[in-house]
C-alpha positions in Angstrom: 0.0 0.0 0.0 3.2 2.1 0.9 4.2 1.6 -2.4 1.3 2.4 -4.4 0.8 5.4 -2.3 5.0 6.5 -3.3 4.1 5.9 -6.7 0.6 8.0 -6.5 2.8 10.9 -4.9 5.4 10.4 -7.8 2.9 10.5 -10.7 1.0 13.5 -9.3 4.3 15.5 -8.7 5.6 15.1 -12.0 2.3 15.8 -13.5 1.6 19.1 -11.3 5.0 20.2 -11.4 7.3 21.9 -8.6 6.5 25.8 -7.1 6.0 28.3 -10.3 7.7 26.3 -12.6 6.2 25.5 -15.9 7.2 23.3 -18.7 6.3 26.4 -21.7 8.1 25.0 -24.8 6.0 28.0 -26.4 5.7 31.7 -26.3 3.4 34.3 -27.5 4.8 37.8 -27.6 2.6 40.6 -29.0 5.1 43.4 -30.2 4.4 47.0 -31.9 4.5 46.6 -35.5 7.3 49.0 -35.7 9.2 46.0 -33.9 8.7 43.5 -36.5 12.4 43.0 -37.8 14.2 43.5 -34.9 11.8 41.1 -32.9 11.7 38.5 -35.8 15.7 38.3 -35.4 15.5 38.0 -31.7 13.1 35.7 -31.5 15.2 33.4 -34.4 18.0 33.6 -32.0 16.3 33.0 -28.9 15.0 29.9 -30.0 18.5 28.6 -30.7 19.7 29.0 -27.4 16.8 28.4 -25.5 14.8 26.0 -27.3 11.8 27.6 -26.7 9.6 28.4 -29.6 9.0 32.4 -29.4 5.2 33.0 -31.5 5.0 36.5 -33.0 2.0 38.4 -32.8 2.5 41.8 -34.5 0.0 44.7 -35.3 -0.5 48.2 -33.7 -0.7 48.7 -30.1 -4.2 49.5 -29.8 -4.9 46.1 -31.7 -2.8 44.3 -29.2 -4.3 46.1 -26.3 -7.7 44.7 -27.3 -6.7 41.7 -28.1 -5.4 41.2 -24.7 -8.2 42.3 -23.2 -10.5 40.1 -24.8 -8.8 37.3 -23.7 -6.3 36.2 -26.2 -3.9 33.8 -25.4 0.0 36.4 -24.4 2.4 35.9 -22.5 4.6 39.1 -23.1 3.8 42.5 -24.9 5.9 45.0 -26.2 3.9 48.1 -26.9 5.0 51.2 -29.1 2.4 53.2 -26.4 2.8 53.6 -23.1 -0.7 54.7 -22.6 -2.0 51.3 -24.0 0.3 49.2 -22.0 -0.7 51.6 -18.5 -4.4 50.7 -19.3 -3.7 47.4 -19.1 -2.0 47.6 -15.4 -5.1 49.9 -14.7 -7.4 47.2 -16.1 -5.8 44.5 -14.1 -4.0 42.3 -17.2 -0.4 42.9 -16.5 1.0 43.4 -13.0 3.0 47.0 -11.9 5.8 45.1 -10.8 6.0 43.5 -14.5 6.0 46.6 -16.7 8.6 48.6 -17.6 10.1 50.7 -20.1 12.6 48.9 -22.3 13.5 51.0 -25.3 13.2 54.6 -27.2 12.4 55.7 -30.6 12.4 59.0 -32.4 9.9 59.9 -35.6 11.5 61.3 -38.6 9.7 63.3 -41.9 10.2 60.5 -45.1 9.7 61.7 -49.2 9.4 59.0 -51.7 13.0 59.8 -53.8 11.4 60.7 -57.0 9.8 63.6 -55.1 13.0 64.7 -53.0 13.8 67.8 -54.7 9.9 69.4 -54.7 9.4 68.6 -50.9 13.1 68.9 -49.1 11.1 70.6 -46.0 8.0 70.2 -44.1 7.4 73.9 -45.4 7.1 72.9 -48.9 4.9 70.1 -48.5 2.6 71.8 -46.3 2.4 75.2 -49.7 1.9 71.7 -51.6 -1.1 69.9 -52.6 0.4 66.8 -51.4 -0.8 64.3 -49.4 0.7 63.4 -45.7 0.2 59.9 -44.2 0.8 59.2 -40.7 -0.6 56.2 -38.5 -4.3 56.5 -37.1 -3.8 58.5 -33.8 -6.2 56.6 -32.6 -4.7 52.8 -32.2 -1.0 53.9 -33.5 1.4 55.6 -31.3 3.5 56.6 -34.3 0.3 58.5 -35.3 -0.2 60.0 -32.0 3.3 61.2 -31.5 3.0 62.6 -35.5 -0.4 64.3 -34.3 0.8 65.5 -31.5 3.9 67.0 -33.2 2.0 68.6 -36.2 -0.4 70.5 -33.5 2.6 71.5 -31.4 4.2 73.3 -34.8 0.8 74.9 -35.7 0.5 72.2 -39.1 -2.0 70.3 -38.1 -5.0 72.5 -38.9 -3.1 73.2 -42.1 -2.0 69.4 -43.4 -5.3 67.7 -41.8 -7.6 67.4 -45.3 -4.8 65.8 -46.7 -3.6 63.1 -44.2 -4.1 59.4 -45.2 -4.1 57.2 -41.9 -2.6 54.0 -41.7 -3.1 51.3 -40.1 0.3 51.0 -38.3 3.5 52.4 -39.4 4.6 49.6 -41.7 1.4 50.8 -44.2 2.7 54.3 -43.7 5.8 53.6 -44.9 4.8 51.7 -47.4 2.9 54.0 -49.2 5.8 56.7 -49.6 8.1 53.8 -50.4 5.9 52.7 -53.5 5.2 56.8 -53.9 1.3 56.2 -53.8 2.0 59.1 -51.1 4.6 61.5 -51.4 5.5 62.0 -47.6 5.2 60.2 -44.5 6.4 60.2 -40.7 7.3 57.2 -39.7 9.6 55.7 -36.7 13.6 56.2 -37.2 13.8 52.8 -36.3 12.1 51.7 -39.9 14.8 53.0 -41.8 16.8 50.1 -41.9 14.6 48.3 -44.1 13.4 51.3 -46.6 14.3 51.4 -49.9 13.2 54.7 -52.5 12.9 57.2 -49.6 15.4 60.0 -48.7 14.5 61.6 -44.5 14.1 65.6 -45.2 13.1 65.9 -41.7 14.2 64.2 -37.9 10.9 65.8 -35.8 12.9 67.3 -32.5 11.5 65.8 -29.4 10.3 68.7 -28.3 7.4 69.0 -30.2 6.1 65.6 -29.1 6.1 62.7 -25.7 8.8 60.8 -24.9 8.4 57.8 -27.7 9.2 55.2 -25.0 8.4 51.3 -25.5 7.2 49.3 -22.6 7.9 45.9 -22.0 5.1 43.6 -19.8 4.7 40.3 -18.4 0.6 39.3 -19.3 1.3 35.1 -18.5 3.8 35.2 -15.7 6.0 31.8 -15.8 10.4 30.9 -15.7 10.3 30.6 -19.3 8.5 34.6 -19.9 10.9 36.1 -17.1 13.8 34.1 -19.0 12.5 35.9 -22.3 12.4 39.0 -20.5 16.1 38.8 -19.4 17.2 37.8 -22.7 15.5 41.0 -24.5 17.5 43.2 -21.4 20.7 41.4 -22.5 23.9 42.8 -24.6 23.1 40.6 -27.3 19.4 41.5 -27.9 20.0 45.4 -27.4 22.7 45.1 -30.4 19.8 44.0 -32.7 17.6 46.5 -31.2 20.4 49.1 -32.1 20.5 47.6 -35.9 17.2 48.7 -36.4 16.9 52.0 -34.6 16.1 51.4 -31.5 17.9 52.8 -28.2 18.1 51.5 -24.7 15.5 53.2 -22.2 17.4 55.4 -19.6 16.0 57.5 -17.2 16.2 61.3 -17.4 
C-alpha cells in the first residue's frame, strides 16, 4: 500500500510540477509593428539557445491592447504606447511590478526619392497639394506622437484634409516607399529596411512625448521572465540598435 501510495505521490508531482515552474516549450509575444524585424531576429536567435519556440504576434498597439483584453492567449507584450500598455496595469491584465520601459524611438519626416527635390522641407509640402500619411492617432502611437507633433508646430490645422491614416506604421511607410504618397512620418527605427525614400526631416523631441516602449509580463512563468532577461541582455540590445532602436534610460 506504501508503495502504491509512493508511486501515486510520484505521478502526481511530475504531472503538477514543482512551485512556479512551468514546462512552456511556447511563447506568445505581442510586439508593436514597428518592432517587427528586430523582434523577428531576436526571437530566431532565442529559439537557438533556448529551445523555446518564441510566437510573434505583430499589429498596432491598440490592436494588441484589445486583443489582450479580450482574452487572447499572451504571454509578453511589447507596446510602441505607453498609454496602451498603463491601461492594461489599470485594467488588471499585467501586473505593476512587471511593466517597464525597455526602449526609445524617435519619428522622422520620409519623401518618396522621386519627389525629394519638390518637398526637401515640411514647409514645402505643407504650400503643396500633397498628401501626408501618418498612423491612425487613434490605435498607433506613431500617429499619435505625428499628431501631437504637427499640433505642437501649428500644421495640423493646415495638413489635416490631406492626411491618409494608416493602419500601423509599416502601411505608412509603405505607401511613400511605392510613392502612392509623397510623404510620411514614420519611426527612425524603420529606416533600416526602406528602400526609395530620402528623410528631409528628424521631428525634434520637443514638439512631441517621450516615444518610450514598454515591456510587460501578461502570463507570468520561468520561461517569460527568462524571455524577459534575454531582450534586457547585450546581445538582444545590439539587434535592437541595428534597427533604430535605443536602450531606455532615465532622465
Amino acid at each position: 500500500m506504501k508503495k502504491l501510495l509512493a508511486v501515486v505521490l510520484v505521478i502526481v508531482f511530475i504531472l503538477t510540477g514543482c512551485g512556479d515552474k512551468s514546462d512552456k516549450t511556447e511563447l506568445t509575444v505581442s510586439a508593436a509593428a514597428s518592432l517587427t524585424d528586430s523582434m523577428n531576429k531576436i526571437a530566431a536567435e532565442y529559439e537557438k539557445v533556448s529551445g523555446v519556440k518564441v510566437n510573434l504576434n505583430l499589429a498596432s498597439s491598440g490592436t494588441l491592447q484589445k486583443q489582450i483584453e479580450n482574452g487572447a492567449p499572451t504571454d509578453l507584450f511589447l507596446s510602441a504606447s505607453k498609454s496602451k500598455m498603463d491601461k492594461l496595469v489599470e485594467n488588471g491584465h499585467i501586473e505593476k511590478d512587471n511593466s517597464f520601459n525597455l526602449l526609445e524611438n524617435s519619428i522622422v519626416l520620409i519623401v518618396n526619392k522621386e519627389y525629394v527635390e519638390q518637398y526637401d522641407s515640411i514647409e514645402k509640402l505643407v504650400n503643396s497639394d500633397e498628401k501626408l500619411s501618418i498612423g491612425a492617432p487613434e490605435s498607433v502611437p506613431a500617429g499619435k506622437y505625428s499628431k501631437e507633433a504637427l499640433e505642437n508646430m501649428n500644421l495640423y490645422s493646415k495638413l489635416e484634409d490631406r492626411l491618409v491614416f494608416g493602419k500601423n506604421v509599416k502601411q505608412v511607410a509603405k505607401y511613400v516607399e511605392t510613392g502612392e504618397i509623397v510623404a510620411g512620418i514614420v519611426y527612425a527605427s524603420d529606416l533600416s529596411v526602406l528602400e526609395n525614400v530620402e528623410v528631409v526631416m528628424e521631428i525634434d523631441s520637443k514638439y512631441h512625448s517621450r516615444i518610450v516602449y514598454p515591456l510587460g509580463i501578461v502570463e507570468s512563468s520561468d520561461e517569460t521572465k527568462e524571455f524577459v532577461r534575454f531582450l534586457e541582455s547585450d546581445k538582444a540590445l545590439e539587434i535592437f540598435k541595428e534597427y533604430g532602436f535605443r536602450k531606455y534610460t532615465q532622465e
